[in-house]
PDBQT receptor file of N, H, CA, C and O in Angstrom, charges set to zero:
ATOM      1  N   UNK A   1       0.850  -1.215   0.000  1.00  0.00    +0.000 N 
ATOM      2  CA  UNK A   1       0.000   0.000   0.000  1.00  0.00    +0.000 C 
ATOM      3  C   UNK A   1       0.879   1.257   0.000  1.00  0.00    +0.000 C 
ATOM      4  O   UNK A   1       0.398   2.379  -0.157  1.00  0.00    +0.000 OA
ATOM      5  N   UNK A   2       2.432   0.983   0.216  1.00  0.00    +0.000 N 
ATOM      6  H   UNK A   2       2.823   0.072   0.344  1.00  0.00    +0.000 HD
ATOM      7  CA  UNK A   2       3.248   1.974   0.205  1.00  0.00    +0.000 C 
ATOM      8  C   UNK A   2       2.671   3.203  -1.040  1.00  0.00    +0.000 C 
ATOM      9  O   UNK A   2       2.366   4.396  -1.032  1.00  0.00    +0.000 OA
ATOM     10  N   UNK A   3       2.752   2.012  -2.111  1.00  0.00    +0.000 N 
ATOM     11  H   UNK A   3       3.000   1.043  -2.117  1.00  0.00    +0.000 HD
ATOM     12  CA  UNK A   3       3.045   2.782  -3.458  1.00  0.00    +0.000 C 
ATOM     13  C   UNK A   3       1.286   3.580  -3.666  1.00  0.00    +0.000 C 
ATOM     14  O   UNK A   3       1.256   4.153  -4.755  1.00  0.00    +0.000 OA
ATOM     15  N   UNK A   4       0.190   3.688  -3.044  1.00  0.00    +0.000 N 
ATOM     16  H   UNK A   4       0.214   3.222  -2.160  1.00  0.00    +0.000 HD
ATOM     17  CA  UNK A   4      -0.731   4.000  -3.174  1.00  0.00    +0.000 C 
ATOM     18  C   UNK A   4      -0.439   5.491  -2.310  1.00  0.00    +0.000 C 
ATOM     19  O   UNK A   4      -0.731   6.570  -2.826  1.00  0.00    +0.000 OA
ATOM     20  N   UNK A   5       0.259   5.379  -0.741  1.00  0.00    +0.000 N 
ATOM     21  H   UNK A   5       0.496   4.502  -0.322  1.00  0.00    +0.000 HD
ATOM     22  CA  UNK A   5       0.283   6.323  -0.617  1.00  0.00    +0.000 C 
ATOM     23  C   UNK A   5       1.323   7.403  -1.032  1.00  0.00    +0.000 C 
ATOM     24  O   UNK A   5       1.404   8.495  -0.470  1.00  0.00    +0.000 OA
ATOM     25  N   UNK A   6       2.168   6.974  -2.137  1.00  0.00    +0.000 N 
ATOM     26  H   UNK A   6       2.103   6.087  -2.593  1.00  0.00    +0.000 HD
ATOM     27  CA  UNK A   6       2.973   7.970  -2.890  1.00  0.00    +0.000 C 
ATOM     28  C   UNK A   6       2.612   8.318  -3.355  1.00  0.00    +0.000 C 
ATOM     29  O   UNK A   6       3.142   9.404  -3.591  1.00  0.00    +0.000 OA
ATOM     30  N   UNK A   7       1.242   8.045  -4.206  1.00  0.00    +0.000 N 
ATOM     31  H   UNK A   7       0.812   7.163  -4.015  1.00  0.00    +0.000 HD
ATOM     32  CA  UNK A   7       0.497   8.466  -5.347  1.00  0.00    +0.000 C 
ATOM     33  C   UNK A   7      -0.091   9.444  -4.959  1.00  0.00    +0.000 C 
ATOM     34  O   UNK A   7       0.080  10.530  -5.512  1.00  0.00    +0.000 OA
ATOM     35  N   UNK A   8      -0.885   9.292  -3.962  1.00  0.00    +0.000 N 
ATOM     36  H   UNK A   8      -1.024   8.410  -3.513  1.00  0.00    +0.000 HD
ATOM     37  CA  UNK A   8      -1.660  10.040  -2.587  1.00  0.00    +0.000 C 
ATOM     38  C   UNK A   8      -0.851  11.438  -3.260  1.00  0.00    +0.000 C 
ATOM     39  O   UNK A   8      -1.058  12.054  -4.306  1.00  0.00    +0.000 OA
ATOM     40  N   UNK A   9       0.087  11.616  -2.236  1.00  0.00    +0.000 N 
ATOM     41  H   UNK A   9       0.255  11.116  -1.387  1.00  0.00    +0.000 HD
ATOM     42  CA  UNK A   9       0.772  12.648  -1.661  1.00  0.00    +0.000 C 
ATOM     43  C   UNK A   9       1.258  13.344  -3.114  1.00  0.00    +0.000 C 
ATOM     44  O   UNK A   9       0.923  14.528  -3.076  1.00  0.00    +0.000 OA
ATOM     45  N   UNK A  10       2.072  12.956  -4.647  1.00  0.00    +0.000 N 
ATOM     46  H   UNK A  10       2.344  11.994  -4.678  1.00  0.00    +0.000 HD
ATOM     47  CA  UNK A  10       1.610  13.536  -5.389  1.00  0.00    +0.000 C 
ATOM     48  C   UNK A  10       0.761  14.020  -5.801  1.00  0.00    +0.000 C 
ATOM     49  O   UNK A  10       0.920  15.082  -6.403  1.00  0.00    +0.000 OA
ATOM     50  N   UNK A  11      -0.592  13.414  -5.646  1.00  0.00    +0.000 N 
ATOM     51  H   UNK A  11      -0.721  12.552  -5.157  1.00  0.00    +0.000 HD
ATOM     52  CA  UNK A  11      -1.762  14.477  -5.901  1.00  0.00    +0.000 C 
ATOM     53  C   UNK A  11      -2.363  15.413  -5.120  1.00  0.00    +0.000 C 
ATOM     54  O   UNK A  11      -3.037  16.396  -5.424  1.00  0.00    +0.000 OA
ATOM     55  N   UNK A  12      -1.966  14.893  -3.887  1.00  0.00    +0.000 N 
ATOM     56  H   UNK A  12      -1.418  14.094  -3.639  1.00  0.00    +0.000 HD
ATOM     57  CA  UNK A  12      -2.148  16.268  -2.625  1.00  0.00    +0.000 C 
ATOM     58  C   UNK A  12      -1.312  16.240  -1.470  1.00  0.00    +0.000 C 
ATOM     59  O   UNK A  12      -1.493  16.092  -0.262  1.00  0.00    +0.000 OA
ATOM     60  N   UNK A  13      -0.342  16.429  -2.222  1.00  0.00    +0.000 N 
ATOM     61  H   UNK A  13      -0.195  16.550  -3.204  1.00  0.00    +0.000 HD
ATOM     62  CA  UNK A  13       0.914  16.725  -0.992  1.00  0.00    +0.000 C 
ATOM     63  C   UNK A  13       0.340  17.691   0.459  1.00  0.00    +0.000 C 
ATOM     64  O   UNK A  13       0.957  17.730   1.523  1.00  0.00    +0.000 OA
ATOM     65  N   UNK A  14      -0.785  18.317   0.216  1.00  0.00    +0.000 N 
ATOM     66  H   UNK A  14      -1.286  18.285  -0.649  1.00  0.00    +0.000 HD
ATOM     67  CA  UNK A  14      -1.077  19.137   1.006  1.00  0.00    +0.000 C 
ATOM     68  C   UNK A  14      -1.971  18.694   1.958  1.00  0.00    +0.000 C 
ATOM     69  O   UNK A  14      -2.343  19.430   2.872  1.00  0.00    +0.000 OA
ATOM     70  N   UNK A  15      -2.481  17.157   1.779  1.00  0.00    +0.000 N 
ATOM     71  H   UNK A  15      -2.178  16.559   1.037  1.00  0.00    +0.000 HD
ATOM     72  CA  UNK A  15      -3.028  16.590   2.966  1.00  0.00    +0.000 C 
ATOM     73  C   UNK A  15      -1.595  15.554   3.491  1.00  0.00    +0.000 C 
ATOM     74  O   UNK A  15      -2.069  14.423   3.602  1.00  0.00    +0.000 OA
ATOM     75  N   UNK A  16      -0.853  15.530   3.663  1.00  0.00    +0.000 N 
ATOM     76  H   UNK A  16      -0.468  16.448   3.572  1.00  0.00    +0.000 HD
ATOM     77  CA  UNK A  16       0.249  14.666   3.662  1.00  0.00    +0.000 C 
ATOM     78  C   UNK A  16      -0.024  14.655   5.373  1.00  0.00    +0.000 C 
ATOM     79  O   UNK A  16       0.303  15.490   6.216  1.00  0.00    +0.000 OA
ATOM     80  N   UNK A  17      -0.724  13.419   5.508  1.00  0.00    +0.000 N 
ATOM     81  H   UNK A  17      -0.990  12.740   4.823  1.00  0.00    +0.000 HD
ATOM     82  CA  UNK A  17      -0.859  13.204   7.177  1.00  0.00    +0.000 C 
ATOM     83  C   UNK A  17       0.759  12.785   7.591  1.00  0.00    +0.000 C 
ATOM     84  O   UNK A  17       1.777  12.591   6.926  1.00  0.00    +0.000 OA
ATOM     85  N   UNK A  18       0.401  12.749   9.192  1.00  0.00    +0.000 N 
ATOM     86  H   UNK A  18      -0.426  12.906   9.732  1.00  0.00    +0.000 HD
ATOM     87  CA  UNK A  18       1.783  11.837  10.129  1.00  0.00    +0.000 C 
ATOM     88  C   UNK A  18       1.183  10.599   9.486  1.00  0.00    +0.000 C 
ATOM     89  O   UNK A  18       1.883  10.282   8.524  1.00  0.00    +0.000 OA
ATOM     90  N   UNK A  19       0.297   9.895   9.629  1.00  0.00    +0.000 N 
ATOM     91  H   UNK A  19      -0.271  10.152  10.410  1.00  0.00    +0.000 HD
ATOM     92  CA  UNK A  19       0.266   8.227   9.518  1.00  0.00    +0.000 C 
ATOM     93  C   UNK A  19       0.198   8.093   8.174  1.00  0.00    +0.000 C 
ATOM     94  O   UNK A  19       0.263   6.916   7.820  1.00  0.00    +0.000 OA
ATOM     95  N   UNK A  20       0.073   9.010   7.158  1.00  0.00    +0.000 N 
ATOM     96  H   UNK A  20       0.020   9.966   7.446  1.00  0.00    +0.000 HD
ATOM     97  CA  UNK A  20       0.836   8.333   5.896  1.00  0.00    +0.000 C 
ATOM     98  C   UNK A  20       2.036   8.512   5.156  1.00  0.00    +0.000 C 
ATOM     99  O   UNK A  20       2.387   8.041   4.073  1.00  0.00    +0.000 OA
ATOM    100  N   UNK A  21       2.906   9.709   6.390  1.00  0.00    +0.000 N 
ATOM    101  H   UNK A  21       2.621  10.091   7.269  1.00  0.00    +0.000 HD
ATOM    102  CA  UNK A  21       4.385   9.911   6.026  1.00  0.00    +0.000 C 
ATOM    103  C   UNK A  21       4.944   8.771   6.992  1.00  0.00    +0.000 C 
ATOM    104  O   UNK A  21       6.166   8.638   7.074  1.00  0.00    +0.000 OA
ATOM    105  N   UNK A  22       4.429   8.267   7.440  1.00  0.00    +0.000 N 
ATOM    106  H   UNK A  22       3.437   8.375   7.374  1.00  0.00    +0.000 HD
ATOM    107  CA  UNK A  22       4.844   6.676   8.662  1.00  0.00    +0.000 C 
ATOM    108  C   UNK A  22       5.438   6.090   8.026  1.00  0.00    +0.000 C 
ATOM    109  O   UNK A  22       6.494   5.769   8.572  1.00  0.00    +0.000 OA
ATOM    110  N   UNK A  23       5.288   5.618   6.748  1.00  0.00    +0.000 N 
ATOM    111  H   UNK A  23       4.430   5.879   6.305  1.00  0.00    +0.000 HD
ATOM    112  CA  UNK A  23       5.448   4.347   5.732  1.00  0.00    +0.000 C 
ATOM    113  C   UNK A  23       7.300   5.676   4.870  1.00  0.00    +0.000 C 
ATOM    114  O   UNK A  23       7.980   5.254   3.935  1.00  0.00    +0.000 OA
TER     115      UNK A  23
């Protein structure tokens, strides 16, 4: 699920929680 939340954070780096900068 790593790679889902990289994807995440490219498209909104600006919600970039603590528990999905964890990973």
């Amino acid at each position: 699920m790593a790679e889902e939340g990289v994807h995440d954070w490219a498209i909104c780096p600006v919600l970039r929680i603590p528990e999905e900068v964890d990973d």
